[in-house]
C-alpha positions as CSV (number, residue, x, y, z in Angstrom):
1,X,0.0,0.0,0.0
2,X,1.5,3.5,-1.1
3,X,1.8,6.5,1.2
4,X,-1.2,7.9,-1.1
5,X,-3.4,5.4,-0.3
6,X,-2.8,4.8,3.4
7,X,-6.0,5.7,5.8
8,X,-4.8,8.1,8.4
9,X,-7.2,8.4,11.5
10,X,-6.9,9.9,15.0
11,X,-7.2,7.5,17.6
12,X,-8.1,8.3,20.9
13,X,-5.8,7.2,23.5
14,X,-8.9,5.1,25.6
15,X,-9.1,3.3,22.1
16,X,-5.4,2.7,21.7
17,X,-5.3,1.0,25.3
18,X,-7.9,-0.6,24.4
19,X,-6.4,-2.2,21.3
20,X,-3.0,-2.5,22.3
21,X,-1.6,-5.9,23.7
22,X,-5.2,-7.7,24.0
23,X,-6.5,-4.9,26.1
24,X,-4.3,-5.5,28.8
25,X,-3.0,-1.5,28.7
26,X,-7.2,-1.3,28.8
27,X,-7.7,-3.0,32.1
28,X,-4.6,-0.9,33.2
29,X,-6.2,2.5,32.4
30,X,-9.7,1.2,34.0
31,X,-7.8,0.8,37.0
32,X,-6.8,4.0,36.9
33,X,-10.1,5.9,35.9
34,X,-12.1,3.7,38.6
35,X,-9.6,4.8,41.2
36,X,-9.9,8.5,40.0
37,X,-13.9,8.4,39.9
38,X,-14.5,9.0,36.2
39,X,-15.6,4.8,35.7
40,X,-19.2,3.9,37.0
41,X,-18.7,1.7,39.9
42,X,-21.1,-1.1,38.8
43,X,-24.3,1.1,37.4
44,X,-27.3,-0.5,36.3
45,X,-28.2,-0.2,32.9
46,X,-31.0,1.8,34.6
47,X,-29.7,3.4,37.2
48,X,-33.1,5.2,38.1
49,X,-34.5,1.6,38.7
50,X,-36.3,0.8,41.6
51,X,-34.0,-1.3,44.0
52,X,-34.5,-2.2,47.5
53,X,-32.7,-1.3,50.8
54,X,-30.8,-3.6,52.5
55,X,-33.6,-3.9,55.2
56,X,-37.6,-3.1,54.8
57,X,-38.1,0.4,55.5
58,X,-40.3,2.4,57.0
59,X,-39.6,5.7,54.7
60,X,-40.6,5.3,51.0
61,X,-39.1,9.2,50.4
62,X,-38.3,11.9,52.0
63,X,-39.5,16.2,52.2
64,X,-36.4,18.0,53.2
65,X,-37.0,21.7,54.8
66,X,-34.1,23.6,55.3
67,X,-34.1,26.8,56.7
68,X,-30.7,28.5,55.5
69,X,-28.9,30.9,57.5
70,X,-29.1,29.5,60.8
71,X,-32.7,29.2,62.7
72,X,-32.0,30.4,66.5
73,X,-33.0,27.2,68.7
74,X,-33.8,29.5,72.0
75,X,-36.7,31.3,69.8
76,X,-38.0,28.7,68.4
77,X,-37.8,25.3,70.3
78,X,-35.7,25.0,73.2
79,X,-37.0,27.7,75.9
80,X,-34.4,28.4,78.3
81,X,-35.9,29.6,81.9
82,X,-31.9,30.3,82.9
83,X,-32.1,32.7,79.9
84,X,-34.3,34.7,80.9
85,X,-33.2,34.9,84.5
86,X,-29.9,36.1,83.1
87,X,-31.2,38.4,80.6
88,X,-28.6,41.4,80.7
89,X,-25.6,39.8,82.2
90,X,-22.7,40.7,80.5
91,X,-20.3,38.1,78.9
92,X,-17.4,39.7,78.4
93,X,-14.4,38.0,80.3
94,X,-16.9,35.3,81.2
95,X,-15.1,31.8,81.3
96,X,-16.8,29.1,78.6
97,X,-17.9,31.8,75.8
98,X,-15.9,31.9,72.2
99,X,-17.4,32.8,69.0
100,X,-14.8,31.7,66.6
101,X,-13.3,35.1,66.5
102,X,-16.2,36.2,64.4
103,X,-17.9,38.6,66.8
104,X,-17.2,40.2,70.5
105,X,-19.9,38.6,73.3
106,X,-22.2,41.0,73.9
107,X,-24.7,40.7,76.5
108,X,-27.2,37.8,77.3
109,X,-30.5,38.3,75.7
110,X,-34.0,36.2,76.3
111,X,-36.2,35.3,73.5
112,X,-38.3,38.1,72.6
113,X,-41.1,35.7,71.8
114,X,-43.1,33.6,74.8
115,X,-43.8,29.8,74.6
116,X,-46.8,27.7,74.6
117,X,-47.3,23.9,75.5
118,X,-49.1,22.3,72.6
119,X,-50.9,18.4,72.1
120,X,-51.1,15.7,74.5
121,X,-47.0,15.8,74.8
122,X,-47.1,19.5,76.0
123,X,-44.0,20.2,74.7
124,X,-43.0,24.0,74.5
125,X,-42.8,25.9,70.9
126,X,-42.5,29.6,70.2
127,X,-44.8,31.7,69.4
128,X,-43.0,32.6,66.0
129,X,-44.5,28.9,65.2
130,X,-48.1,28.7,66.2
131,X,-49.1,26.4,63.5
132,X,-46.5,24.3,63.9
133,X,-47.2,23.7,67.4
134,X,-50.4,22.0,66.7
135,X,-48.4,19.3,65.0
136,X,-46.3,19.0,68.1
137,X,-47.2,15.1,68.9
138,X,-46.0,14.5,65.4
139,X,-42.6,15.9,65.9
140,X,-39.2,14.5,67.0
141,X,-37.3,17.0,68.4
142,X,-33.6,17.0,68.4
143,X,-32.4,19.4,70.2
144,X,-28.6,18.7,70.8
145,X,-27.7,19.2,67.2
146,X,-23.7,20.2,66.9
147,X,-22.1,21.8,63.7
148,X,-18.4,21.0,62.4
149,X,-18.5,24.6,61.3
150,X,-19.2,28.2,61.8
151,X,-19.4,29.2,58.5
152,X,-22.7,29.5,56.1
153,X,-21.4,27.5,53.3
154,X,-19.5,24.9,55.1
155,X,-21.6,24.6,57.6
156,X,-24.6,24.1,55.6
157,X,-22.2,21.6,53.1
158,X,-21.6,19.7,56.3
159,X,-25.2,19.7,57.3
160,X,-26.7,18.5,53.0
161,X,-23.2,16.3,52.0
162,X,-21.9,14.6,55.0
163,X,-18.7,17.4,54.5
164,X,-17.8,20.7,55.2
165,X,-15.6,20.8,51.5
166,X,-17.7,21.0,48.4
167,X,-17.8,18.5,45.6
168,X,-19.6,16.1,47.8
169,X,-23.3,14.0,47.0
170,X,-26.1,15.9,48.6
171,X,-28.2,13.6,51.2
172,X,-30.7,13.4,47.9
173,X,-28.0,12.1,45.8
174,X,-27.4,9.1,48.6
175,X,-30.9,8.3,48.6
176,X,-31.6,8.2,44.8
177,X,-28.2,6.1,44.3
178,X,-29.4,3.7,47.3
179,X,-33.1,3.0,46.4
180,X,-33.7,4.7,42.5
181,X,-36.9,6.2,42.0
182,X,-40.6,5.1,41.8
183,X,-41.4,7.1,38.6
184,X,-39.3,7.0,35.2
185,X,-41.3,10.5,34.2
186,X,-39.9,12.7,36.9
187,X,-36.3,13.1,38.8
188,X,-35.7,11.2,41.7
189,X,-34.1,14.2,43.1
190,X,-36.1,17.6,42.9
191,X,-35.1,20.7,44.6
192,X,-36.7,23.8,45.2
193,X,-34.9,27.0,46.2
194,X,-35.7,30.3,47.7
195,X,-36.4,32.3,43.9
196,X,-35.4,35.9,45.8
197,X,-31.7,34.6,47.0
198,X,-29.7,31.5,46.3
199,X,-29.0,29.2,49.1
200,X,-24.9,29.3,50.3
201,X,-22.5,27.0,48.0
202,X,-25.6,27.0,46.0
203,X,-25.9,23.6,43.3
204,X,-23.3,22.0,45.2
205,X,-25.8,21.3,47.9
206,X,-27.3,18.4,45.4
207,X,-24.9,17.8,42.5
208,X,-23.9,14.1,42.7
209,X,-20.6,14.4,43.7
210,X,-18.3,11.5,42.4
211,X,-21.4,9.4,42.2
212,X,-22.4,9.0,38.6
213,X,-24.3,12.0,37.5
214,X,-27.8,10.4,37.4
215,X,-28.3,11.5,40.8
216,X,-28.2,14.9,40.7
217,X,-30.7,17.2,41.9
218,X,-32.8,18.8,39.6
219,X,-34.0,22.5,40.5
220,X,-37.8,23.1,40.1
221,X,-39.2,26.4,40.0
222,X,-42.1,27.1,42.0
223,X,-44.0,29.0,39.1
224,X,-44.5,28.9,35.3
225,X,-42.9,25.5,33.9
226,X,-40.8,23.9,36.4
227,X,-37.7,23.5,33.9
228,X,-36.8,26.5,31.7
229,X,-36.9,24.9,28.2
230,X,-38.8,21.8,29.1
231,X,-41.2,22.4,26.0
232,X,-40.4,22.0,22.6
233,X,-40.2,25.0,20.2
234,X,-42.9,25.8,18.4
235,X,-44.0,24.1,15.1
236,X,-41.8,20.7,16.5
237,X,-44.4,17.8,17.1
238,X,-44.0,15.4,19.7
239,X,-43.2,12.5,16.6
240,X,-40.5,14.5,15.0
241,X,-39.0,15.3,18.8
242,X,-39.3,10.9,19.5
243,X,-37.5,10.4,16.1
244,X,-34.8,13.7,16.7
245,X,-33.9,11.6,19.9
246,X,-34.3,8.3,18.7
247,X,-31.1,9.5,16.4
248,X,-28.8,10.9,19.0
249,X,-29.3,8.1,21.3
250,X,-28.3,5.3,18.5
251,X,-25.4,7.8,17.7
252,X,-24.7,8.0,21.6
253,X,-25.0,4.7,22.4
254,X,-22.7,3.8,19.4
255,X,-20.4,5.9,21.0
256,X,-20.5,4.6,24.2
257,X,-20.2,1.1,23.1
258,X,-16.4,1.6,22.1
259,X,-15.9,4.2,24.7
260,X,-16.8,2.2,28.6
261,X,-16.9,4.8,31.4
262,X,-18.1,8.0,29.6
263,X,-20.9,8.2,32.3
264,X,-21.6,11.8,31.5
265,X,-22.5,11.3,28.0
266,X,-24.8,7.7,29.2
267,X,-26.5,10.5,32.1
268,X,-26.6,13.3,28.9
269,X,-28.9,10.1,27.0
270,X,-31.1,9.3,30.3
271,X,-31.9,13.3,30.7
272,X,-32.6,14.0,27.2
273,X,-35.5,10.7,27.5
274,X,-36.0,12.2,31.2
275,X,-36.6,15.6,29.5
276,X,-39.1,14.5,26.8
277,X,-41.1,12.2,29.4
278,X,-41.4,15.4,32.0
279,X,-43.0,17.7,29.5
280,X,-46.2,15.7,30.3
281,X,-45.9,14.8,33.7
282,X,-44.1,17.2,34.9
283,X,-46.4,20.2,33.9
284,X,-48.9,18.1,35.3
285,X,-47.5,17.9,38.5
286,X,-46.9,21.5,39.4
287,X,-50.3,22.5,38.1
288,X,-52.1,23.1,41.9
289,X,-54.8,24.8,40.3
290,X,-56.7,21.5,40.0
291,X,-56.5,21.7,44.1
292,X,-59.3,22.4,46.1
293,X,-60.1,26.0,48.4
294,X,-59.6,24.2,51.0
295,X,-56.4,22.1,50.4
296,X,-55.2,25.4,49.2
297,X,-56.2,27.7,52.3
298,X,-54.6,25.0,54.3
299,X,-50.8,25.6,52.4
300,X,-51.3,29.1,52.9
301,X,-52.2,30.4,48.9
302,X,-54.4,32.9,49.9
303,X,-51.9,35.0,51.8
304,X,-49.2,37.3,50.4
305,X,-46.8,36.0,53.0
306,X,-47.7,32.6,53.1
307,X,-48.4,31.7,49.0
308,X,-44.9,31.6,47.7
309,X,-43.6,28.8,50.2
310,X,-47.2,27.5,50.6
311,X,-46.8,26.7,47.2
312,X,-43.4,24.7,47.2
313,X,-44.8,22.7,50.3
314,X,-48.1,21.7,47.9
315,X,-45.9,20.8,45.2
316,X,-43.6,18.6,47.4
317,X,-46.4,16.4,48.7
318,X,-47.7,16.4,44.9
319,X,-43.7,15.2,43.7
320,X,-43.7,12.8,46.7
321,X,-47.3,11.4,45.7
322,X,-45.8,10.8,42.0
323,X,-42.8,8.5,43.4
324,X,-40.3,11.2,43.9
325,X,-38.0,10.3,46.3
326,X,-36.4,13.2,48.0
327,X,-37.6,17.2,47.8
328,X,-35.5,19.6,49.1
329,X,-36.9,22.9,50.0
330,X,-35.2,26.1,50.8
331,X,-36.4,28.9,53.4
332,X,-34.1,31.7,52.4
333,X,-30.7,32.8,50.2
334,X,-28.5,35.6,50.1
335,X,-27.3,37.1,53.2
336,X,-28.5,38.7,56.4
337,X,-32.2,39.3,56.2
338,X,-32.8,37.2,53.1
339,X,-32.3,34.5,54.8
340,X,-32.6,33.6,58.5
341,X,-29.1,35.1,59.4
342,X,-30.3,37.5,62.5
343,X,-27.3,39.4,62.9
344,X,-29.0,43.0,62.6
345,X,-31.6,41.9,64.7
346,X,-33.8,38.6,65.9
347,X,-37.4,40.3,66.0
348,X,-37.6,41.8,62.6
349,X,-36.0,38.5,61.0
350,X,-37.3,36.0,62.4
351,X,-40.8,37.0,62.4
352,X,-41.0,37.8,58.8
353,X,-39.0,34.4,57.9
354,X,-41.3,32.4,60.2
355,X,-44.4,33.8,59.1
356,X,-43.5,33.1,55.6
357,X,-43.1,29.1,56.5
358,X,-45.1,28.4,59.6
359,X,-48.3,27.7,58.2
360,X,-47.3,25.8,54.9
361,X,-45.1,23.8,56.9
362,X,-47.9,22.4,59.2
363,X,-49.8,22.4,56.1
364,X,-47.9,20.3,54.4
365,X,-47.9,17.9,57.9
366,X,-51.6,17.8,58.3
367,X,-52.1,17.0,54.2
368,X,-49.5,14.2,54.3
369,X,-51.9,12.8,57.4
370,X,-54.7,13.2,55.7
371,X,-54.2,11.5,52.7
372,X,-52.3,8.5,54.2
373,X,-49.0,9.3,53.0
374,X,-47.3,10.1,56.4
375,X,-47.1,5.9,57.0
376,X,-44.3,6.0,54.4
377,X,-43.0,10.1,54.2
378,X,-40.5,11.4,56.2
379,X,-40.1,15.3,56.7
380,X,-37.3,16.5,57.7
381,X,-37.3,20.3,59.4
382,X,-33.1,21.2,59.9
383,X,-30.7,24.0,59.7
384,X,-27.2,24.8,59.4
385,X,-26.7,25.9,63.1
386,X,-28.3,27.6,65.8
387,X,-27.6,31.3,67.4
388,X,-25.7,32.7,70.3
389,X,-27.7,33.0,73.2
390,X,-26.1,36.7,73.8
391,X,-26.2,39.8,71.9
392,X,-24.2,40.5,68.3
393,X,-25.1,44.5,67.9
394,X,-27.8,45.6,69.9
395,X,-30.8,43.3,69.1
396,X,-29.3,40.5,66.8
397,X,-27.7,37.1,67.3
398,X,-24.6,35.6,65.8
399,X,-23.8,32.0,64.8
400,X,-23.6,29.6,66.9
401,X,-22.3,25.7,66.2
402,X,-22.7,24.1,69.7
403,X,-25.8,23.8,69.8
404,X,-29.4,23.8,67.6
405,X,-33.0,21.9,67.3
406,X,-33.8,20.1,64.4
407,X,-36.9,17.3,63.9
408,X,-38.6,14.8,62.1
409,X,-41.4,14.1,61.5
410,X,-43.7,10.9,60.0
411,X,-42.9,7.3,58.9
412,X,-40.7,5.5,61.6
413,X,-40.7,8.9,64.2
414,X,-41.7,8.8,67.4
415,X,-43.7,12.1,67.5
416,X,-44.4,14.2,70.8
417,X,-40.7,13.3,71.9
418,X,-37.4,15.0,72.4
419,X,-34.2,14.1,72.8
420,X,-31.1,15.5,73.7
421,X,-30.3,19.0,75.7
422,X,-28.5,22.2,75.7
423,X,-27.2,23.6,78.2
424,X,-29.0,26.3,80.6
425,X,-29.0,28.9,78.5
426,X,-28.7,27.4,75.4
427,X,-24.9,27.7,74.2
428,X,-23.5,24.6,74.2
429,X,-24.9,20.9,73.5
430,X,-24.9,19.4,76.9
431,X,-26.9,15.8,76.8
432,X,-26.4,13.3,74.0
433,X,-24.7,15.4,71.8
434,X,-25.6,14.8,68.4
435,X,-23.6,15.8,65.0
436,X,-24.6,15.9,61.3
437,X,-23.2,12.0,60.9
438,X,-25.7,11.2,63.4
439,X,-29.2,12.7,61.8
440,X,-28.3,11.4,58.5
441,X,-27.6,7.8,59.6
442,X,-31.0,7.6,61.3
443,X,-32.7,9.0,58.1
444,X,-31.0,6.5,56.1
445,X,-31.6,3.8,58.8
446,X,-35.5,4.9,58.3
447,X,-34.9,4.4,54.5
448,X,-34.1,0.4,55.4
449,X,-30.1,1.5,55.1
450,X,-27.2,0.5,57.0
451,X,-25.0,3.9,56.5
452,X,-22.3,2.0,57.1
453,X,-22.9,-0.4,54.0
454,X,-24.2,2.3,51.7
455,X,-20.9,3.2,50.2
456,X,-19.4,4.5,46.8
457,X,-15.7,3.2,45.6
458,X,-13.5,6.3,44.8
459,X,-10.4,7.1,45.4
460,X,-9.7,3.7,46.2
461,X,-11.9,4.1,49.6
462,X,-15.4,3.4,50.2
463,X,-17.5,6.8,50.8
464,X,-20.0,6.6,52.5
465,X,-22.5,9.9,53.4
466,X,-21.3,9.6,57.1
467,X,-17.7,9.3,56.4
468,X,-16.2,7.1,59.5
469,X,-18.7,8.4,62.3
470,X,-22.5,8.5,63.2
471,X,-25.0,6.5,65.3
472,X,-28.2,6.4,64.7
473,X,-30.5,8.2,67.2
474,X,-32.7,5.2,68.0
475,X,-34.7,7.7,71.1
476,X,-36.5,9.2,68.3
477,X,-37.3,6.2,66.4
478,X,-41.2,4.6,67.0
């Protein structure tokens, strides 16, 4: 064969390997990519498909609230009678009280706002939360919750990935990984975000990390179509759309036949089928027109406060009720006042942040009852940390890490309970100190997961969402 007529083509160096001396540079390379991440470690040709735990399960999905920017736990759910003894007392030079060097101690402050025993368990909520108070026998409270950090982003990383570094799965991406999802037309993963301020570290709260890309969240909006785009253009049918990607996935698949591990271009194939099966269902589901006055007046739709989260807590129960498996819901973005960070002042934060949620969120809890759905749905009601029990300023209240109050709700809770204490005033963690390792094993044990068995190869370690620690809080288990 002449020079002339000699082929010439570019081959790609995964090829070569694979090609050169029987593939055994091939398996070489795999090693390499599978220790680096960038090889699926055993995906199923679906990897959306419903799979079971590795024990029956109370919790078929989960409704995660998070309330960014640090909800204050002595206004809200752990009264502190020492607090209010104390109101006043300086704390400068006083032994026991460091802020991290972000702020000089100021003077001990009470809550602004009284308490009021609720249900048949009488336990104590604030009068920011009125609504949520009459769901207080369905509530596990936990109210020794610890923080690895006292910074927003970080802190709230730590609290949605396991770690305080991003680049993480989100608890969603765990949960979709571990069990798939119930419904081929919508994402197993669906978040919802604050639309007047993006949450801290923003997408990196539910991106999936080194676990293959199928379990990403997917942002919803609250209004208009849920996905920008999701429709075709106009004058394309939905037969000439099925044939358009009928093409690129025999070209993609092609592809991916003679190059293994390319997991972003197999994800890239499941989203584009994803995409054209949503822009049925998915419509569908956000449309809460079709609900009635009363479910509606129940969310909170009627008011000008109320409507905008009223309306992501209706649409969670509707995702949930379709086979989503995990919602994630945002109170707040941004900084200071967008979001619950009271430095400037508690009263004027708070109140307006709580008065935005408290009624959907009970909502939400009394709908789920309702309708049969809280035997299998778990909520989950956390934050990044708590706040100082002493003045920042005048009026406000800066971070605090050692201690905070979060709790769950529904299947597998043992409501009208809490468990774990702060100290006197509310500072410092005292009894059965909890951390972020700990909550998210027990929501995975409530899944029908062993955390410690629900692991990812990379980096030539098995990951696991609570790294080397946690114990699941069996107190608030039924």
């Amino acid at each position: 064969m002449t020079e002339d007529n000699k082929t010439h083509r570019i081959i790609a160096r995964r090829e070569f390997l694979n090609q050169a001396g029987g593939g055994i540079g091939s398996l070489a390379f795999a090693s390499l990519l599978a220790g680096d991440g960038a090889l699926a470690q055993g995906e199923p040709a679906d990897p959306m498909h419903p799979r079971k735990p590795h024990f029956p399960g109370k919790v078929k999905r989960v409704i995660s609230i998070f309330l960014f920017g640090g909800l204050s736990q002595v206004d809200s759910f752990d009264p502190k009678i020492e607090l209010e003894k104390q109101d006043g007392q300086s704390v400068v030079g006083r032994k026991g009280f460091d802020t991290g060097g972000r702020s000089a101690p100021g003077h001990l402050m009470k809550s602004p706002w009284g308490f009021k025993r609720y249900g048949k368990s009488g336990l104590p909520v604030s009068d920011l939360f009125p609504n949520i108070g009459t769901c207080v026998d369905d509530l596990a409270q936990i109210r020794s919750m610890t923080s690895a950090s006292n910074n927003h982003v970080p802190a709230v990383y730590h609290m949605l990935t396991g770690s305080t570094i991003s680049g993480r799965p989100g608890l969603g991406s765990w949960i979709t990984y571990g069990l798939g999802t119930e419904n081929e037309n919508l994402p197993g993963f669906i978040v919802m975000t604050d639309p007047r301020a993006l949450v801290g570290g923003g997408a990196g709260n539910w991106n999936s990390g080194f676990l293959p890309a199928s379990y990403q969240g997917v942002q919803f909006r609250s209004t208009g179509l849920p996905v920008l785009n999701l429709n075709p253009p106009t004058g394309v049918t939905r037969e000439s759309e099925r044939q358009e990607l009928d093409f690129l996935h025999r070209m993609n698949d092609e592809y991916l036949r003679s190059h293994p591990g390319e997991q972003e271009l197999a994800a890239r194939i499941r989203t584009y089928e994803l995409a054209y099966r949503m822009q049925t269902e998915a419509a569908q589901t956000v449309d809460i027109d079709k609900e009635s006055p009363t479910t509606r007046k129940m969310y909170g739709l009627d008011g000008p406060e109320t409507q905008m989260f009223g309306r992501q807590c209706l649409m969670a129960r509707r995702l949930v009720e379709r086979g989503v498996r995990f919602v994630q819901l945002y109170s707040g973005g941004g900084v200071f006042d967008q979001s619950w960070d009271a430095h400037n002042g508690m009263v004027a934060n708070h109140t307006k942040r709580a008065g935005e949620i408290d009624l959907p969120v009970a909502g939400l809890l009394k709908d789920l009852k309702q309708r049969g759905m809280f035997e299998n749905t778990l909520v989950v009601f956390h934050t990044e940390f708590g706040r100082m029990p002493f003045t920042e300023g005048s009026t406000g209240r800066d971070h605090n890490p050692n201690a905070f109050t979060v709790w769950l709700a529904g299947a597998g809770v043992k409501g009208g309970t809490v468990y774990g204490s702060s100290d006197e005033i509310g500072y410092k963690a005292a009894d059965n100190v909890q951390t972020v390792y700990d909550l998210n094993a027990t929501i995975l044990h409530l899944l029908g997961f062993d955390h410690k068995k629900l692991t990812y190869r990379y980096l030539g370690r098995d990951m696991r969402l609570t790294d080397v620690s946690g114990e699941v809080i069996r107190p608030v288990l039924a």
